[in-house]
C-alpha positions in Angstrom: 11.5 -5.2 15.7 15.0 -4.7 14.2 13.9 -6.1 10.9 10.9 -3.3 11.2 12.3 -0.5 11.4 14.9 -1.3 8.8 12.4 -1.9 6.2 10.6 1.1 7.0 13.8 3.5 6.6 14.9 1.4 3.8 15.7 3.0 0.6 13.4 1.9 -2.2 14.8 0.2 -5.0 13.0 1.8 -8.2 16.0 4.8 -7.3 18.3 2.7 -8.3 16.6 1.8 -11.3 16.5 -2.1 -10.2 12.7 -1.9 -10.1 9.7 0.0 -12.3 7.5 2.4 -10.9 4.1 1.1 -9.5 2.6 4.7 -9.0 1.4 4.3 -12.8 2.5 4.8 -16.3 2.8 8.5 -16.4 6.1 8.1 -14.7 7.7 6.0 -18.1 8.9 8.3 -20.6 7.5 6.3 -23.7 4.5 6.8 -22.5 4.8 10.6 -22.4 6.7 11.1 -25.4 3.8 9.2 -27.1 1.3 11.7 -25.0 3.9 14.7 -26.3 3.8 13.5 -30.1 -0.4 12.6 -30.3 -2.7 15.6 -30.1 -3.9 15.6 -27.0 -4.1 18.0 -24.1 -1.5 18.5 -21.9 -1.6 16.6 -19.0 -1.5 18.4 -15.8 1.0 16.4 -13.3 2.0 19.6 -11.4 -0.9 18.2 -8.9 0.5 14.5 -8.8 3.9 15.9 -8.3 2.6 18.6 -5.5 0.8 14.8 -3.9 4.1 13.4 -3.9 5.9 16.1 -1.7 3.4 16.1 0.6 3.6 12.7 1.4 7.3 12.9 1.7 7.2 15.7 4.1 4.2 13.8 5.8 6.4 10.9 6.2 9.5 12.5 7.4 7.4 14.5 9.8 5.8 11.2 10.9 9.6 9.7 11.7 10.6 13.0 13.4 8.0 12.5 15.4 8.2 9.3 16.1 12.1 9.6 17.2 11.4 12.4 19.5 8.8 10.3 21.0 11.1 7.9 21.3 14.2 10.2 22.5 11.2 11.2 25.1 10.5 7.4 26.8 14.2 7.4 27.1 14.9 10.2 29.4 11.8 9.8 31.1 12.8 6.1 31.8 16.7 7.4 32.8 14.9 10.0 35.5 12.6 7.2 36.5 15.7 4.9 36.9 18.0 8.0 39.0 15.3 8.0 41.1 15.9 4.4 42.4 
């Protein structure tokens, strides 16, 4: 359970710049300077940035969540145990 929870509030390691990016290409800046010097539209990654916030914030509001949940059990189960 330990293990768990420490994978899911690990940081990941493409921050640290041990590992590439698996959301795509558009995230390696060869690929957009190529994109910048061709003739082609810009691209519009205001949206896939706006995507990524939200599942940040969707994320941290899932672990605040979660913790109060769990903050929640606990004093529930220390009235349940004052009782006895």
């Amino acid at each position: 359970m330990l293990r768990a929870l420490i994978h899911f509030c690990r940081r990941p390691a493409l921050r640290f710049g041990l590992r590439r990016d698996p959301r795509g290409r558009f995230r390696d800046p060869r690929f957009a300077s190529f994109i910048g010097q061709s003739n082609r539209t810009k691209l519009d990654t205001d949206f896939h940035d706006t995507v990524l916030r939200g599942r940040k914030l969707m994320k941290n509001l899932f672990r605040l969540a979660l913790a109060g949940g769990l903050a929640w059990v606990v004093v529930e189960s220390a009235k349940a145990l004052s009782v006895f």
